[in-house]
N, C-alpha and C positions, 0 to 999 in steps of 0.2 A: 446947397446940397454938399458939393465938395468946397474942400478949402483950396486958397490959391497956390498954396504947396504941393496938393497932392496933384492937381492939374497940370502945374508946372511939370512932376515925376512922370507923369501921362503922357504928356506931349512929346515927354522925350525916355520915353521908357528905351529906345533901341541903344542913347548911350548909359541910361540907369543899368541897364542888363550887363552892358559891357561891363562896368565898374563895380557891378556885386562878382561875376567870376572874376575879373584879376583879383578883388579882395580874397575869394575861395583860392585861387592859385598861390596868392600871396602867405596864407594861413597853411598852407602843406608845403610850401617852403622855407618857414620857420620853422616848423615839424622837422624838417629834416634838418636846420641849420644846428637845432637842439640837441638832434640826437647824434651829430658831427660830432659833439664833444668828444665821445668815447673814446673815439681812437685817440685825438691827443692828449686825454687824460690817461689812459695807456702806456704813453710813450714819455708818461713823466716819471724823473727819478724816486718820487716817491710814493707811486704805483708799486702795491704788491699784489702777491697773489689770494691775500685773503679779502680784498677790496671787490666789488660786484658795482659795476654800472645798471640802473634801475630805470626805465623809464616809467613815467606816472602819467598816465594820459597823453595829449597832442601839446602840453603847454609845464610838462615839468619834468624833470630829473634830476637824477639822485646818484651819489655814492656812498655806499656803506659796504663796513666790515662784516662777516661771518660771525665771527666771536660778537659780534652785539646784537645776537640775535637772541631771543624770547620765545622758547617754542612755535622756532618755525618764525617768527614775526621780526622784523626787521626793526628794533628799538630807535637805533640812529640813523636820520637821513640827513645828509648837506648835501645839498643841489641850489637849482634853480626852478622857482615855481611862478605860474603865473607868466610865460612867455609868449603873450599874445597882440598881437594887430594890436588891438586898443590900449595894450600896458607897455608897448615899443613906443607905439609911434601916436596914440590917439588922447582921448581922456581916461582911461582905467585909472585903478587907482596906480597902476605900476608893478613892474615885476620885482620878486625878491632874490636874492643871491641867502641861504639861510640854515642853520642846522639846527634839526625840530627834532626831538620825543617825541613819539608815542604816545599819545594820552592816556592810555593805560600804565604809563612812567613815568609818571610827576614825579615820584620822588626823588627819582636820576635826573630828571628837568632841575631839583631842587639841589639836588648833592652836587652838578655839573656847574652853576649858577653860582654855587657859594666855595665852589673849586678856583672859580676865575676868581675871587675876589683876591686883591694884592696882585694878581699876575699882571705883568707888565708886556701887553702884546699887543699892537695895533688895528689887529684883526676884531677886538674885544668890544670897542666903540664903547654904545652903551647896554651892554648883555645885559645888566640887573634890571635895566626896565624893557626888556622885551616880555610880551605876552603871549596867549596861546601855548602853544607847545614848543615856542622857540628857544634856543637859548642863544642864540647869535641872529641879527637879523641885517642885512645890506638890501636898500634900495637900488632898482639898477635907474639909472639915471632917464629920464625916457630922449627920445632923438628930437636935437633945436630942430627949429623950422630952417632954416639953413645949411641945416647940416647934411651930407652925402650919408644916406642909408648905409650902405657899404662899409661905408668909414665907423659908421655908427655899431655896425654888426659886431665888425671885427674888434670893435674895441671891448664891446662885451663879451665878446667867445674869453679871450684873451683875457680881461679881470675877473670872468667865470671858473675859468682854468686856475687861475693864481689863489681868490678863494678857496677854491677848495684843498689845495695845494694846502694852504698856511690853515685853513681850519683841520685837516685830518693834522697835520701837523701837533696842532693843539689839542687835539680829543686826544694824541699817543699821548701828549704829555701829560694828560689824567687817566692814563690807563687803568690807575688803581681804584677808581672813581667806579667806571663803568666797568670794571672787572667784578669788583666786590660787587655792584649790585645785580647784575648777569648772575652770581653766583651764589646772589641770598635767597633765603627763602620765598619772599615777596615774589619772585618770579617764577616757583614752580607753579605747574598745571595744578 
């Protein structure tokens, strides 16, 4: 009738129960580890005032500019998505470190893509073949089995931070990219 797994689960459902809420406790303290960013993205020199922290759910965030907006709509996001239990530390596929278009802005995904080509930036990896609405995309590495979570975290706050740091960096330096097209016709209402 049952299998010897789910019996096993039965038997010992008093420590099952314990280990589904530490995973819930564990899951809203990533939530919060995520949304820690802000302030030291804040407090970095190349923080202005037309930049807006964004959170997207329990498991992503974002920064973008004002001036890349689309009636109301946020064109450009660089953040991190996909910050979850399973893409830290489990089987997920993994979390991304990433700056995505709008899919209603392919053709800025296209003009931004063919903007990198010849630049010479580390940040850039392999841009021309990212898909989706990316045009930059970093794997975050998920945590060894040895390794101290802690040590793990902070290592990603800290290359999260530096990300974003060096890709706003690099969207300034196509400004004229995402200027022009903000300001073509293709984008009015």
């Amino acid at each position: 009738m049952l299998s010897k797994q789910s019996l096993y689960i039965i038997n010992r459902w008093d420590v099952v129960s314990d280990v589904l809420e530490a995973v819930r406790g564990l899951r809203q303290e990533l939530t919060t580890f995520l949304y820690s960013l802000e302030a030291e993205l804040r407090g970095q020199e190349w923080w202005s005032q037309d930049l807006r922290f964004m959170r997207y759910g329990d498991a992503s965030v974002y920064i973008t500019c004002v001036s890349w907006q689309v009636n109301e709509e946020d064109a450009v996001w660089i953040g991190i998505e996909g910050a979850t239990v399973e893409n830290f530390f489990g089987t997920g596929p993994g979390a991304k470190r990433c700056v995505w278009i709008s899919g209603r802005h392919s053709s800025l995904r296209s003009s931004l893509l063919e903007a990198f080509q010849g630049m010479e930036n580390e940040i850039l990896g392999d841009a021309p073949n990212v898909t989706g609405g990316h045009v930059l995309r970093h794997m975050v590495r998920k945590c060894l089995p040895n390794e101290e979570a802690g040590d793990y975290l902070k290592n990603v706050h800290t290359e999260t931070v530096q990300f974003m740091g060096e890709a706003i960096e690099l969207l300034r330096s196509c400004g004229s990219t995402i200027e022009d097209y903000i300001a073509g016709p293709n984008t009015q209402a």
